[in-house]
C-alpha positions as CSV (number, residue, x, y, z in Angstrom):
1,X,0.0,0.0,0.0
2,X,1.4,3.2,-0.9
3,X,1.0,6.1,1.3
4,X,1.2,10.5,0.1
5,X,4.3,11.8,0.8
6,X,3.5,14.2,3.3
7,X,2.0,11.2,5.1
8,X,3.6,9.8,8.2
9,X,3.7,6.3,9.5
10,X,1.4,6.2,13.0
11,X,4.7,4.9,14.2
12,X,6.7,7.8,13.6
13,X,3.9,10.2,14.3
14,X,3.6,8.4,17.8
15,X,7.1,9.0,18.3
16,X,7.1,12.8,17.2
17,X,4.6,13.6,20.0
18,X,7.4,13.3,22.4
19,X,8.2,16.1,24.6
20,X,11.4,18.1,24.7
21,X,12.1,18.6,28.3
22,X,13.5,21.7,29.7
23,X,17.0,19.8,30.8
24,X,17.7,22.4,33.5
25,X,15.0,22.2,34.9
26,X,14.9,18.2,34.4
27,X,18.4,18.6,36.2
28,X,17.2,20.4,39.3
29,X,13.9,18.1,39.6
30,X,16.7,14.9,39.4
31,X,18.0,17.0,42.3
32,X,14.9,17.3,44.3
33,X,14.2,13.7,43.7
34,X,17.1,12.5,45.6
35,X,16.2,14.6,48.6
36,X,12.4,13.2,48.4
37,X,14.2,9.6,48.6
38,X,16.4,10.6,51.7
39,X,13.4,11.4,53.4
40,X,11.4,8.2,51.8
41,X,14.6,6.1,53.7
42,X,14.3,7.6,56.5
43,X,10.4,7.1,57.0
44,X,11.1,3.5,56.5
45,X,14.1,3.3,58.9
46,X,12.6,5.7,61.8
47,X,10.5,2.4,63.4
48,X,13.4,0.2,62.7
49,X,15.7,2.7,64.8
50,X,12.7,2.5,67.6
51,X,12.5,-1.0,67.5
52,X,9.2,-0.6,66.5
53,X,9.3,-1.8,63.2
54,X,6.2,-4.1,62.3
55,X,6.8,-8.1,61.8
56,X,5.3,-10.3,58.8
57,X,6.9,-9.7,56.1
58,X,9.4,-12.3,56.2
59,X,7.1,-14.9,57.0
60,X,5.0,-14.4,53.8
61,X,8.2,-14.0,51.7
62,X,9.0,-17.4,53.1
63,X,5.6,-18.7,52.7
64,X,5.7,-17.4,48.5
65,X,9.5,-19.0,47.8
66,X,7.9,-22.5,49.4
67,X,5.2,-22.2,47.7
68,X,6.4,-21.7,44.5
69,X,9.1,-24.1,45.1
70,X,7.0,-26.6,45.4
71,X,5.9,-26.2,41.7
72,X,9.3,-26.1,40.5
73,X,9.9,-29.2,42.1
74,X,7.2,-31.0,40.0
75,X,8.6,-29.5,37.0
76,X,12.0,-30.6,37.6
77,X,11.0,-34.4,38.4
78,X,10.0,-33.9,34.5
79,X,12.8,-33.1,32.3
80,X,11.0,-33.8,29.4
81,X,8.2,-31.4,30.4
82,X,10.4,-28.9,31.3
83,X,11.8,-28.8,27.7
84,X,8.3,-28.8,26.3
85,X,7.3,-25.4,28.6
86,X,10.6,-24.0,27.6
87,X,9.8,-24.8,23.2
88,X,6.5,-23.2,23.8
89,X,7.8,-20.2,25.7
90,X,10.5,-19.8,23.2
91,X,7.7,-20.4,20.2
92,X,5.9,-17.8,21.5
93,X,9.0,-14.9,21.6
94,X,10.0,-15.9,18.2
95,X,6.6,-15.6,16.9
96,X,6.5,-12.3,18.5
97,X,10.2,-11.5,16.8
98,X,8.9,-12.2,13.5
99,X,5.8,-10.1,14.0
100,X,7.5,-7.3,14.8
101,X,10.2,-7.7,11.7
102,X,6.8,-7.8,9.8
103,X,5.9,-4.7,10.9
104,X,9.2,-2.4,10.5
105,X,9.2,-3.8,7.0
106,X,5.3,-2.2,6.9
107,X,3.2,-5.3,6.8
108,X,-0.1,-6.3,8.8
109,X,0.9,-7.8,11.9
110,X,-1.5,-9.3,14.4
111,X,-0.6,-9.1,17.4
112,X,0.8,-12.4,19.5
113,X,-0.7,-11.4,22.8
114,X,-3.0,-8.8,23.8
115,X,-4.7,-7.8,27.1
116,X,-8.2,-8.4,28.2
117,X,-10.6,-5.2,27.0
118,X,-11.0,-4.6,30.5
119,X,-7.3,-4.2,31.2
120,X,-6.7,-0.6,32.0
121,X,-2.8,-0.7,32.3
122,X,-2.7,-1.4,28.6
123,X,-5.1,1.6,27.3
124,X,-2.7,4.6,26.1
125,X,-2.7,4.2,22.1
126,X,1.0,4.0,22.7
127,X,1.2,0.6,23.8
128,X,-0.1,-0.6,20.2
129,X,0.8,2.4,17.8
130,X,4.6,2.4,19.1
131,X,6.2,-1.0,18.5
132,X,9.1,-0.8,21.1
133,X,6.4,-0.4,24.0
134,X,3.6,-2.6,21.7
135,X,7.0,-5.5,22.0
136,X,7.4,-4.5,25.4
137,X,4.1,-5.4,26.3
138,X,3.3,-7.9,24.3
139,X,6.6,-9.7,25.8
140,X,5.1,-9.4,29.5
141,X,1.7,-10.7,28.7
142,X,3.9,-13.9,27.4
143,X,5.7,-14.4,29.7
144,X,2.9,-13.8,32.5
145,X,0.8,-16.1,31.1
146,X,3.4,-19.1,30.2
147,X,4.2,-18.3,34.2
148,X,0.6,-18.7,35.0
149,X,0.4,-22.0,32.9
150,X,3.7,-23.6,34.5
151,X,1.4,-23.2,37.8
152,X,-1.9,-24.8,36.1
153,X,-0.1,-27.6,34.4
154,X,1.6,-28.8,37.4
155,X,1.3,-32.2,38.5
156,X,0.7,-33.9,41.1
157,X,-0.4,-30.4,43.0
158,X,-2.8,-30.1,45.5
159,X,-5.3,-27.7,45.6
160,X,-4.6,-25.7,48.2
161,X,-1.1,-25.2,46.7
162,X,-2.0,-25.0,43.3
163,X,-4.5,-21.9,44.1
164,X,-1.3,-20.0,46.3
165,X,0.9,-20.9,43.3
166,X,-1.6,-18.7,41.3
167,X,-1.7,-16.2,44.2
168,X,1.6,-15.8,44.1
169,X,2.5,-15.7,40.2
170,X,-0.4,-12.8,40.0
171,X,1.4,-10.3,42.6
172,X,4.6,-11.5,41.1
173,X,3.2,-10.7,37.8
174,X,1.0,-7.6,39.0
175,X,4.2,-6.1,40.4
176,X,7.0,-6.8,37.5
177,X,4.0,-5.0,35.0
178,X,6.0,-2.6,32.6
179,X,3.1,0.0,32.8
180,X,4.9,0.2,36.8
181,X,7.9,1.6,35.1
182,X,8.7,4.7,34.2
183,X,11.2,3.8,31.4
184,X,8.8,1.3,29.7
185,X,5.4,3.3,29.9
186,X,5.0,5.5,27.4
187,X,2.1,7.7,29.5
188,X,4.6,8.1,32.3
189,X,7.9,8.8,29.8
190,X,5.4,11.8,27.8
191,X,4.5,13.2,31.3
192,X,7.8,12.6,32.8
193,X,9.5,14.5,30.0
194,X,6.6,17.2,29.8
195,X,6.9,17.7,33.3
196,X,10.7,17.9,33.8
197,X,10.5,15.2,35.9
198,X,8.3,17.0,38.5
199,X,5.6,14.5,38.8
200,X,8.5,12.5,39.9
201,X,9.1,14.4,42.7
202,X,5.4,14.7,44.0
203,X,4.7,11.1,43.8
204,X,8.3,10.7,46.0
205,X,6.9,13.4,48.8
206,X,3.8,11.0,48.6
207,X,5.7,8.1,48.8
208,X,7.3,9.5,52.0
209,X,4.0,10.6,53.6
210,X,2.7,7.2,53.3
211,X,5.5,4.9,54.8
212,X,5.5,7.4,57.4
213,X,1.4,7.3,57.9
214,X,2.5,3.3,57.7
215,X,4.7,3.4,60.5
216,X,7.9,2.3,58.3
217,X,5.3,0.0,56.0
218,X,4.0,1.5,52.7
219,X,-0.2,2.1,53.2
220,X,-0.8,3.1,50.0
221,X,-3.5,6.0,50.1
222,X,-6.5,5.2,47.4
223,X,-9.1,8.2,48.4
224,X,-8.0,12.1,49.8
225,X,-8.1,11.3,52.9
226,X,-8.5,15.1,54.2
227,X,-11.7,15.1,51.9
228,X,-14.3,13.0,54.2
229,X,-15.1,13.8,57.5
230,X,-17.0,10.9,59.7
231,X,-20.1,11.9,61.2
232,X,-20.6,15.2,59.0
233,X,-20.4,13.5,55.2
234,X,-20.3,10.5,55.7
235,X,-21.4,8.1,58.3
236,X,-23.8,11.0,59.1
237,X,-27.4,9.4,59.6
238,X,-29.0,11.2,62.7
239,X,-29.0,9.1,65.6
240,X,-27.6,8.4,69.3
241,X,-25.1,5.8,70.6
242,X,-27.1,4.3,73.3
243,X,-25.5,1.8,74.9
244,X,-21.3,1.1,75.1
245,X,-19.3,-1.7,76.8
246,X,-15.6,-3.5,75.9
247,X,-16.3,-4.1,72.4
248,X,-18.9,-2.1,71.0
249,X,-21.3,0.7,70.9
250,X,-24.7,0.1,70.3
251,X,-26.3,3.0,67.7
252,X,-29.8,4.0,67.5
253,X,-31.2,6.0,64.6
254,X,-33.1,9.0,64.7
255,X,-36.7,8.4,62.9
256,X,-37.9,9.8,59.8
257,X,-41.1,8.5,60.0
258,X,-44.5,9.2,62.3
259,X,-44.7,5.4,62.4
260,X,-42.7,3.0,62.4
261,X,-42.2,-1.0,62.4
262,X,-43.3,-2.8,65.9
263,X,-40.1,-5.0,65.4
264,X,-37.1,-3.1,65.8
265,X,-34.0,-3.9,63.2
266,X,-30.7,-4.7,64.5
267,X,-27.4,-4.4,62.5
268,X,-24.6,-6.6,63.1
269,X,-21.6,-5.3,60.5
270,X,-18.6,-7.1,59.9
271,X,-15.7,-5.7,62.4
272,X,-13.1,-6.0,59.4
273,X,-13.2,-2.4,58.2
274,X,-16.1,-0.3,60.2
275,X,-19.4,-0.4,60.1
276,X,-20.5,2.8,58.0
277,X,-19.6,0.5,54.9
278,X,-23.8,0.9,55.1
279,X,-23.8,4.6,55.5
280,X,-21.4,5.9,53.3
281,X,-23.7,8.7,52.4
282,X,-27.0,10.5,51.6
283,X,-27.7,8.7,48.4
284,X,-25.8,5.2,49.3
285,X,-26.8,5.1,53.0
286,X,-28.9,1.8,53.5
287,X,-29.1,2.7,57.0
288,X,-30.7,5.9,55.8
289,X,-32.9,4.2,53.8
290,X,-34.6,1.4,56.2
291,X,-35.2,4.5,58.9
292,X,-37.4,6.0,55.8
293,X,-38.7,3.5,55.3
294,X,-40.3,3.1,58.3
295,X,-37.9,1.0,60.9
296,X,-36.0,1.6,64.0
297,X,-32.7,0.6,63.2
298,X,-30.0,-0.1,65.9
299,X,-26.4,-0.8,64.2
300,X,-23.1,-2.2,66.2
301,X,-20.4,-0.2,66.2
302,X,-17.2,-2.5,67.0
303,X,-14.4,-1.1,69.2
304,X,-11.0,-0.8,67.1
305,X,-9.2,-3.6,69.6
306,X,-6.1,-3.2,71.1
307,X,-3.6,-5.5,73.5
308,X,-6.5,-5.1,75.9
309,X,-8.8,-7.0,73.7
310,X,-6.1,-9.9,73.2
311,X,-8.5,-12.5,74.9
312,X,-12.0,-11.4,73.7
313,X,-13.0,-14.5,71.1
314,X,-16.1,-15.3,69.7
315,X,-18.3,-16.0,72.4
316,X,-17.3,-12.5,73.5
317,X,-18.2,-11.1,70.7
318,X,-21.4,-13.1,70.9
319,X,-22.1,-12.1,74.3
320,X,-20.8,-8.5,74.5
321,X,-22.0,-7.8,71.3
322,X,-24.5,-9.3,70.3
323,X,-26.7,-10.1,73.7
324,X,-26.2,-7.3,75.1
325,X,-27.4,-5.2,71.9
326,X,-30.9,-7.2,72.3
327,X,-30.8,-6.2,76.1
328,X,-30.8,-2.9,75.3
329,X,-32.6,-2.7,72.4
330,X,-35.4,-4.2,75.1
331,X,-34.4,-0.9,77.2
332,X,-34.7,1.1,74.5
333,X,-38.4,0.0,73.0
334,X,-39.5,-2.8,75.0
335,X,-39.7,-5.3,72.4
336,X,-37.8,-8.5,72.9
337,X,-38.3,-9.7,69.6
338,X,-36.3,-8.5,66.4
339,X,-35.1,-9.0,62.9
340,X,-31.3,-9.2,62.1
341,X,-29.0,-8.2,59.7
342,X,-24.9,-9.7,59.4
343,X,-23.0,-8.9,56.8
344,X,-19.9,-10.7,55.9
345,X,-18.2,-11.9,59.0
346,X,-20.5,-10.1,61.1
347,X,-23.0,-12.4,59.3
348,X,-20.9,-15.7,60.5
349,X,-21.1,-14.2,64.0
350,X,-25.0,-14.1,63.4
351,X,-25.1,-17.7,62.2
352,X,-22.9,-18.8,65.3
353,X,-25.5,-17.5,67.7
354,X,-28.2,-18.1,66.3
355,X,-27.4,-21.7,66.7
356,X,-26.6,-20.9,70.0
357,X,-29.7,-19.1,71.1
358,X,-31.7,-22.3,69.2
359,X,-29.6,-24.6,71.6
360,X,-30.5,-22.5,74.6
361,X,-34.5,-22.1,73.2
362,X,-33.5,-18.6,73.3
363,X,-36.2,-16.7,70.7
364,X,-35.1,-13.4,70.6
365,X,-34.4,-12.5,67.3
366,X,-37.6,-13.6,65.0
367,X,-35.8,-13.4,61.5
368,X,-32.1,-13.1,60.0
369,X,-30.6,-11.6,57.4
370,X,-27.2,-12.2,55.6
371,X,-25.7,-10.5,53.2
372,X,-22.7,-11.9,51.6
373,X,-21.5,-14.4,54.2
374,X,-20.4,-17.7,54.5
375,X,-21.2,-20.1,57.3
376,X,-20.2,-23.2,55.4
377,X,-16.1,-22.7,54.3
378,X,-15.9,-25.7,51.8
379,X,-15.8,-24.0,48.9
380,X,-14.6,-20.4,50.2
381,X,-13.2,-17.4,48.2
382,X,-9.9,-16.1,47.5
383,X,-8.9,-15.3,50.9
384,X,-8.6,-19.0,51.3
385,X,-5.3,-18.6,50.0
386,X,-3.9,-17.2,53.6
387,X,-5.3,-20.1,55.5
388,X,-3.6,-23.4,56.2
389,X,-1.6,-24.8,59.2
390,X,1.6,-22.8,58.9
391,X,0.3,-19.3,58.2
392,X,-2.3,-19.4,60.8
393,X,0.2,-20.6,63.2
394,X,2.2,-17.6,62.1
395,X,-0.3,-15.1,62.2
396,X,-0.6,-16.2,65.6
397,X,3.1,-15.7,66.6
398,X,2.5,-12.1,65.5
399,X,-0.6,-11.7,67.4
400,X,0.5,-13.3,70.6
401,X,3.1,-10.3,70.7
402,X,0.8,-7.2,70.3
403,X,-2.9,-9.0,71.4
404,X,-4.3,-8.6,68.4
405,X,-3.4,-8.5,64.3
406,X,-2.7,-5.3,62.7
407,X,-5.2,-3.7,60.7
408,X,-2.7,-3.3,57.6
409,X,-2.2,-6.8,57.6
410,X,-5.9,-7.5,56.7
411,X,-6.2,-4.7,54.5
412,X,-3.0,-5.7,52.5
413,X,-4.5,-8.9,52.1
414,X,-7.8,-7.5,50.8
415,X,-5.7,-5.4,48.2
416,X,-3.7,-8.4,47.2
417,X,-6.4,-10.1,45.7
418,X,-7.0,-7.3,43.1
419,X,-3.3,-6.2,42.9
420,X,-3.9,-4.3,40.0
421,X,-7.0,-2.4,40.6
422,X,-6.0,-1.4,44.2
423,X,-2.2,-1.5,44.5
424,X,-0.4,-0.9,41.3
425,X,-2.8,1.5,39.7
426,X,-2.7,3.8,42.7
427,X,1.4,3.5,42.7
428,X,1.6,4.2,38.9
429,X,-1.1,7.3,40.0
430,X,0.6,8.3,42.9
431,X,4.4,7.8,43.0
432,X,5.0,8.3,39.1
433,X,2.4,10.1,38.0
434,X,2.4,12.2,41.0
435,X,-1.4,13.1,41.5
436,X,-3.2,12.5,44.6
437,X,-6.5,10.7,44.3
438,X,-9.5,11.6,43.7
439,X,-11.9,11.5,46.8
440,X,-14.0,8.3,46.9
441,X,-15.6,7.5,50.0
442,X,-16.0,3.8,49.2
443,X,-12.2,3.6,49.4
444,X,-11.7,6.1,52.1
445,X,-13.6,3.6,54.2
446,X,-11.5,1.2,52.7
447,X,-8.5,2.1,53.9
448,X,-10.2,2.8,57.3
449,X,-8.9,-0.1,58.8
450,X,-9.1,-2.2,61.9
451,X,-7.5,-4.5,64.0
452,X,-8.3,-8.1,64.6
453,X,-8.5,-9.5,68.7
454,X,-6.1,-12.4,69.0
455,X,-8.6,-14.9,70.1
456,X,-11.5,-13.8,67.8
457,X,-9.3,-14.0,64.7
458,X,-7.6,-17.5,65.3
459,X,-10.8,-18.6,66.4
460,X,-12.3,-17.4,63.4
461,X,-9.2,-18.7,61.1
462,X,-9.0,-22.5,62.4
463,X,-12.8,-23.0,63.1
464,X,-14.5,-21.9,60.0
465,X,-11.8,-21.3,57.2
466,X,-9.3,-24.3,58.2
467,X,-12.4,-26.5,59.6
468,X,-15.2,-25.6,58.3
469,X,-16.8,-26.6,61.9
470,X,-19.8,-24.7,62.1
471,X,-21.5,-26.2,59.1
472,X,-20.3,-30.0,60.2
473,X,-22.2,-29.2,63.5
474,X,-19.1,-29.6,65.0
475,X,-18.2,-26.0,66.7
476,X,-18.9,-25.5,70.0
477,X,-20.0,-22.1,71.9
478,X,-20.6,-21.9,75.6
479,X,-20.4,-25.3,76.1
480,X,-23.2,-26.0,73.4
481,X,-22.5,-27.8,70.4
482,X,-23.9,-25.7,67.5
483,X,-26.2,-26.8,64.8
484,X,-27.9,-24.7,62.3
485,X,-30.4,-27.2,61.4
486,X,-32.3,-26.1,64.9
487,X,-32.3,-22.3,63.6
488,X,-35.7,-22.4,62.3
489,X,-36.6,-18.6,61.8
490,X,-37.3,-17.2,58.2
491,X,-33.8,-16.5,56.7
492,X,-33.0,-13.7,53.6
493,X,-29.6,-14.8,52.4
494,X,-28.0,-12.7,49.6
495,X,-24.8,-13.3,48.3
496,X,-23.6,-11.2,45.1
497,X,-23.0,-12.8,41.8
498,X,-19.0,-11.5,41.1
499,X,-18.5,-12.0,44.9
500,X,-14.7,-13.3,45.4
501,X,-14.6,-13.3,49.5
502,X,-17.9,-14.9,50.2
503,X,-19.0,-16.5,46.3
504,X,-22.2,-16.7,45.3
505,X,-21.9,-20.3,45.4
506,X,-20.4,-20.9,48.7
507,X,-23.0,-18.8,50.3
508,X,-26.3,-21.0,47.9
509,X,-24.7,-24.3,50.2
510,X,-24.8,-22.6,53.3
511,X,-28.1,-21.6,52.9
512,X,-28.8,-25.4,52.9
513,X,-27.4,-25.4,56.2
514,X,-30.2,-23.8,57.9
515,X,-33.4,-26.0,59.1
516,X,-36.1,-23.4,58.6
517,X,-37.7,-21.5,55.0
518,X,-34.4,-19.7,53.5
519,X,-35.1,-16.8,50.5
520,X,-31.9,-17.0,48.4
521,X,-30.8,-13.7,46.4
522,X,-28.2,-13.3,44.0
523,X,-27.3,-9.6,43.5
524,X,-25.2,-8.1,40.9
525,X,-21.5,-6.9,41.2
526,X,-19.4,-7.9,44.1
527,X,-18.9,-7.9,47.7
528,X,-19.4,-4.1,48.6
529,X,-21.1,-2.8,45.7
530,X,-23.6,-5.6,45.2
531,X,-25.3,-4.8,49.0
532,X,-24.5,-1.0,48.6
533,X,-26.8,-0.3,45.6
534,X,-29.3,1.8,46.4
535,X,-32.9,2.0,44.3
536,X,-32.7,5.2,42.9
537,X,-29.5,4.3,41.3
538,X,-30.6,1.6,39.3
539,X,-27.2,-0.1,38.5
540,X,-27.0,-3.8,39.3
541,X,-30.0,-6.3,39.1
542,X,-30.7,-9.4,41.1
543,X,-32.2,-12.7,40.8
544,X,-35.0,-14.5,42.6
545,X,-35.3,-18.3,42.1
546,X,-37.1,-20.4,45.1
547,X,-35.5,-22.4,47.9
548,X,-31.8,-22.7,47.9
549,X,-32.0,-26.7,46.7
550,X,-29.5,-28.9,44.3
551,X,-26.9,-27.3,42.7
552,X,-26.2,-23.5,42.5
553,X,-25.7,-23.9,38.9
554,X,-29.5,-25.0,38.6
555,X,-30.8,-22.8,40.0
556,X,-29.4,-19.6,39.1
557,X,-30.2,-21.1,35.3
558,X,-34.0,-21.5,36.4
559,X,-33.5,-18.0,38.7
560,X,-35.9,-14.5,37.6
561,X,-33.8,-11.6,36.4
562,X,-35.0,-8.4,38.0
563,X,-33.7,-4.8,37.0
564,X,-33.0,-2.4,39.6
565,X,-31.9,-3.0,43.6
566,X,-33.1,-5.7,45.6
567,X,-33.6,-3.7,48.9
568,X,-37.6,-2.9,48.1
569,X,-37.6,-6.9,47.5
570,X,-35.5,-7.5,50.9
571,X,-38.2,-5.2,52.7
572,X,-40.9,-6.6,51.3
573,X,-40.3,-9.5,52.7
574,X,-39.3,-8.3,56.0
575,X,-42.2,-6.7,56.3
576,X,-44.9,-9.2,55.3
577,X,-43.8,-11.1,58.2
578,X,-44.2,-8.5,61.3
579,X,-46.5,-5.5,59.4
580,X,-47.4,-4.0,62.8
581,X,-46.8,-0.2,63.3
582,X,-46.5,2.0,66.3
583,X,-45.5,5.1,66.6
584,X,-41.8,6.4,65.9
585,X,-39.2,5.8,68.6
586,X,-37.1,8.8,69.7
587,X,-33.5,7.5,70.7
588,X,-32.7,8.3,74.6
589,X,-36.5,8.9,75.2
590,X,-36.4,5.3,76.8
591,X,-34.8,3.6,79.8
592,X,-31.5,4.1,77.7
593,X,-30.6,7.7,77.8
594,X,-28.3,9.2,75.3
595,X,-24.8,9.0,75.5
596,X,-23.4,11.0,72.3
597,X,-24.4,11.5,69.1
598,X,-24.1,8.7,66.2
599,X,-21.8,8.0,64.9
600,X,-20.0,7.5,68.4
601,X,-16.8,7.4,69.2
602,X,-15.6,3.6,68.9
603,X,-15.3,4.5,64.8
604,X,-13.2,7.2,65.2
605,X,-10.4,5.1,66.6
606,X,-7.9,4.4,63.8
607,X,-5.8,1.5,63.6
């Protein structure tokens, strides 16, 4: 094909949009970038010098090498296979070689690799119009996903280790990415070059602010973290804390109603990350929305724990928590029955006593909702990949020196298992690009995070995640041996169709778990934004399909589509079964007088 002769390849145009930089100026930004670093060492060596440097990270770098060792070892007891991975690695690189000969001489070449359509790393034209990065890429994506394959075709594997293999390879992968680099991004060498380097120097000031906010540990910050204010824009719902003990406070909310449900509502949220996940704001707020909608909603908020919570385990949590909200809920209204929400772990707490309170004939809470949790762990998400003998037993050693594990250490792991959406793009936007982050307040309370008691977490580790006890009807709570058969009550149990903590699946067989009528909901997105989607959005549907019974994959085939949220459908039902009104309940007006306004005090405590 012949081209005009005041036509330029795309190539060569690609390449003539680079930047001159002002090399003075480039110079003295080079300058200021080695000062930003001396202070970036320095953050990082301050808690070292103290002795207060946080512990970890050499047991997971341990736990990684074995791991991947392990897969080595299956491919070294092969040589034949070996030389078979290493042909079709080395098939791959030439193909890619010739392609890009193809192309230089000015042919069609299609490409060898390319990245999924919803890979955003990938997305400047660059990385396909300019073929040193469009090689550069296309060489990662080979040799990521020949890694990835070494892992899958290993034999002789177990599953557990076959699934931390893959864990493994991705951060590995997620981290060695060239769009992380600012010689082999072409984005970040334009702006680099634009800027004289100064976006260099930002992101390294930022860097240093956030091993320092880390306490010698890199906390990477995803939202503007001066942007959000709790109690005045978000977690701001109108309402009194109540009640207070060891581990939590006990929230009432202000009506917006004359009338209001008989049966008072009672929140339990998961104490991994706070509990205004459901009252981020105005418009997401499903807090605000069941007070308008006519109930009088009490919500747990969990004490951030310190050493002096080492010993408080699941029955505490049980009996601090959860008993005494329904005692003083009792104060509060007089009614000493109510409907329960869990979400997520908080959920698993719920399931736990509600088999205890069917053991003890205790009837107290008259229906249960779950959103998102898991009280059978045999087929459990992606955090499954932390949990086996040696990594509990060194999470353990960690908390048995402090009482408790720190909150980084679950919020890493949260992060890890979408690397790229909530590490490396924040790094690339952070450190290299050097702009601070938009305010989001989903990821604000994100990186909000908590601590874990010693004794509630490895309770919570070996007895559900390593044993899977509570659906076996083998876990036992104040001397009772729990079985969920016994909990009888109506049960809404919605788990979220992209879920990969609690999956929809794992969730459909432990609704089978439960011995009384269970309403199964499948709700679109994921973990947080599949419960937080509020009707007048419109933005996810959810499916409706009969009694949780044979196979997941059965019934979400037979399931009934339905646009729009499911929390009319949730109150619907919540309501058909006690439609009773009285009129609306003023917090403090009761035996419980007021102790400070919602949203307390407990979720101020940072971790």
């Amino acid at each position: 094909m012949n081209r005009r002769a005041d036509e330029k390849p795309a190539d060569a145009a690609a390449s003539a949009e680079a930047p001159v930089p002002d090399f003075d100026q480039f110079a003295q930004n080079m300058g200021r970038l080695v000062e930003e670093y001396g202070k970036v060492t320095a953050a990082y060596l301050k808690p070292i010098e103290r002795g207060e440097a946080k512990g970890g990270q050499a047991d997971e770098a341990s736990e990684m090498v074995k791991t991947l060792g392990r897969v080595a070892e299956k491919w070294v007891s092969d040589p034949r296979k070996i030389i078979e991975a290493q042909a079709s690695l080395t098939g791959d690189f030439l193909e890619l070689w010739s392609s890009m000969l193809k192309r230089a001489g000015g042919e069609e070449a299609k490409p060898v690799a390319e990245p999924d359509q919803r890979d955003a790393r990938f997305a400047d034209p660059d990385w396909s119009a300019h073929p040193i990065f469009d090689f550069v890429k296309q060489a990662y994506l080979i040799g990521s996903r020949w890694a990835e394959s070494m892992v899958d075709k290993a034999d002789d594997l177990d599953p557990h280790t076959r699934e931390k293999a893959r864990f493994y390879v991705k951060q590995i992968a997620s981290a060695l990415s060239p769009s992380n680099f600012v010689a082999t991004n072409p984005e970040l060498l334009r702006e680099t070059l634009r800027q004289n380097g100064d976006n260099l120097v930002r992101g390294m000031k930022m860097l240093a602010e956030d091993i320092e906010a880390g306490g010698g540990e890199l906390k990477i910050r995803q939202s503007d973290p001066g942007a959000f204010r709790i109690g005045v824009n978000i977690a701001a719902t109108p309402g009194k804390v109540i009640f207070r003990d060891d581990i939590m406070e006990l929230i009432q909310y202000a009506p917006s109603t004359e009338t209001v449900l008989k049966r008072p509502l009672l929140i339990v949220p998961p104490w991994i990350n706070k509990f205004y996940i459901l009252d981020l704001n105005a418009e997401k707020s499903f807090i605000r929305w069941c007070v308008a909608q006519g109930l009088t909603v009490f919500c747990i908020s969990w004490v951030n724990p310190d050493e002096r919570h080492a010993a408080k385990d699941f029955e505490s949590y049980m009996r601090e928590g959860i008993f005494s909200a329904l005692d003083a809920i009792e104060q509060a209204t007089g009614e000493t029955k109510v409907s329960a929400i869990g979400y997520c772990v908080g959920g698993t707490l719920l399931g736990v006593t509600l088999a205890y309170m069917a053991a003890m004939k205790d009837k107290r809470i008259d229906s249960a909702t779950f959103f998102t949790t898991q009280v059978d762990f045999s087929q459990a998400g992606e955090l499954s990949v932390f949990v086996d003998e040696d990594q509990i037993r060194a999470v353990e050693e960690q908390m048995t020196k402090s009482g408790y594990l720190d909150g980084a250490r679950m919020a890493g792991a949260f992060n890890m298992l979408r690397p790229n959406d909530l590490i490396w793009s924040y790094a690339v936007n952070n450190y290299l690009k050097g702009k601070a982050p938009t305010p989001f307040d989903l990821l604000y309370w994100n990186s909000d995070s908590t601590r874990m008691p010693a004794a509630n977490h490895s309770f919570y580790l070996r007895n559900c995640y390593l044993e899977n006890k509570l659906s076996k009807g083998e876990m036992k709570i104040g001397g009772k041996m729990l079985d969920l058969k016994k909990v009888r009550i109506p049960v809404y149990n919605l788990a979220t169709r992209e879920d990969h903590i609690a999956p929809a699946k794992s969730v459909f067989t432990g609704s089978q778990c439960f011995g009384g009528p269970v309403d199964y909901v499948v709700a679109g997105s994921g973990h947080i934004a599949g419960v937080v989607n509020p009707p007048a959005k419109v933005k996810y549907q959810y499916w409706t399909g009969g009694p949780p019974e044979g196979a997941y994959e059965t019934w979400f085939k037979g399931a009934q589509e339905h646009p729009g949220s499911w929390w009319p459908h949730w109150f619907g039902w919540l309501e058909k079964q006690a439609p009773k009104r009285v009129p609306a309940r003023i917090p403090g007006s009761g035996e419980l007088p007021a102790l400070e306004d919602a949203p307390g005090t407990y979720v101020l405590k940072k971790a």
